[in-house]
C-alpha positions in Angstrom: 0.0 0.0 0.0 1.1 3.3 -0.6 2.4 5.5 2.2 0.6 9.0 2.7 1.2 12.2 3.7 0.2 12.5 8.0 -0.1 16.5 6.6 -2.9 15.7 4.6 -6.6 17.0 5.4 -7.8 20.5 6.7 -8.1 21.5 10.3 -11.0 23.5 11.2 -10.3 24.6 14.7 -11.1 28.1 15.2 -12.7 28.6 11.7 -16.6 30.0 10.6 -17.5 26.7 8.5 -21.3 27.8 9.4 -21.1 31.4 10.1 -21.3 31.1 13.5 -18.2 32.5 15.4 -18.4 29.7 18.2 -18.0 25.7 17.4 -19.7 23.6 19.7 -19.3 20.2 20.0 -22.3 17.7 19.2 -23.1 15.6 22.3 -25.4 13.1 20.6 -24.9 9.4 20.5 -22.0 7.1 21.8 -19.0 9.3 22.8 -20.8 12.2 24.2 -19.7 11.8 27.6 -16.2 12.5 26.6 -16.9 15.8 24.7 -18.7 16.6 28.3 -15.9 17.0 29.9 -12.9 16.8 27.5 -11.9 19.7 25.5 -11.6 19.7 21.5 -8.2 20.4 20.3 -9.3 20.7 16.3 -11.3 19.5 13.9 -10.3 17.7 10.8 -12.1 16.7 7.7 -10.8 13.5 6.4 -9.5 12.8 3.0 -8.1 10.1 0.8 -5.3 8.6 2.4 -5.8 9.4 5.6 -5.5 7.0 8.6 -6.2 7.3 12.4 -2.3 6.3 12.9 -1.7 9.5 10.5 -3.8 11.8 12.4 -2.7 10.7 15.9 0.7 11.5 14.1 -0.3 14.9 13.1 -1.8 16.6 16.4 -0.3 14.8 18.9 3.3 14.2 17.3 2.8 9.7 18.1 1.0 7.0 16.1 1.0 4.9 19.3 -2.0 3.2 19.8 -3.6 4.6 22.6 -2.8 7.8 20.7 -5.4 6.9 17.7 -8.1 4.9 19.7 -8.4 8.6 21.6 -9.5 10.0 18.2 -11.5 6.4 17.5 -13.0 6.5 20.7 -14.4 10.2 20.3 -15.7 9.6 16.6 -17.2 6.5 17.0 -20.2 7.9 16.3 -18.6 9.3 12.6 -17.0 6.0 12.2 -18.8 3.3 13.1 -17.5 -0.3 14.5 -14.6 -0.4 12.0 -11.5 1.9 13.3 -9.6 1.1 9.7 -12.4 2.1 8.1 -12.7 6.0 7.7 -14.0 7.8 5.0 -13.1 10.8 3.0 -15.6 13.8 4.0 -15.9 12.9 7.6 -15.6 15.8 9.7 -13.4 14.4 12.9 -13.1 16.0 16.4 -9.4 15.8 17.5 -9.3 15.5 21.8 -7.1 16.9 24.1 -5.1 14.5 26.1 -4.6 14.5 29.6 
């Protein structure tokens, strides 16, 4: 398989996607008790290429695993049962660690 770029995709943190000048996360479904009480570092909107392992590697500097099931655990929602399985188009939250 091809390696791609960890760069790739576009992070949305601070920025007026819907004209509103405050982003709030959604607290619907599975994984809404973390966004009550965990803190959204960015948002990024996947794109071809991109993995979990790549965007662990982005904002938090590791691919470790723990690192990428953070992400995973807080999209669930977005992503469904399959972790390997994301999807071009998919707007992700990116969560602080502690």
């Amino acid at each position: 398989m091809e390696k791609k770029s960890p760069m790739r995709g576009k992070q949305l943190a601070g920025e007026e996607a819907s004209g509103t000048s405050e982003r709030k996360p959604t607290h619907e479904g599975r994984g809404a008790s973390l966004f009550g009480s965990t803190k959204i570092k960015a948002e990024h909107v996947v794109e071809s290429g991109d993995t979990l392992g790549a965007l662990a590697l982005k904002y938090y500097g590791s691919a470790a695993k723990e690192k990428w099931m953070a992400i995973y655990e807080a999209n669930k929602r977005v992503i469904g049962d399959n972790p390997n399985l994301i999807k071009p188009g998919q707007r992700l939250k990116i969560p602080e660690l502690g």
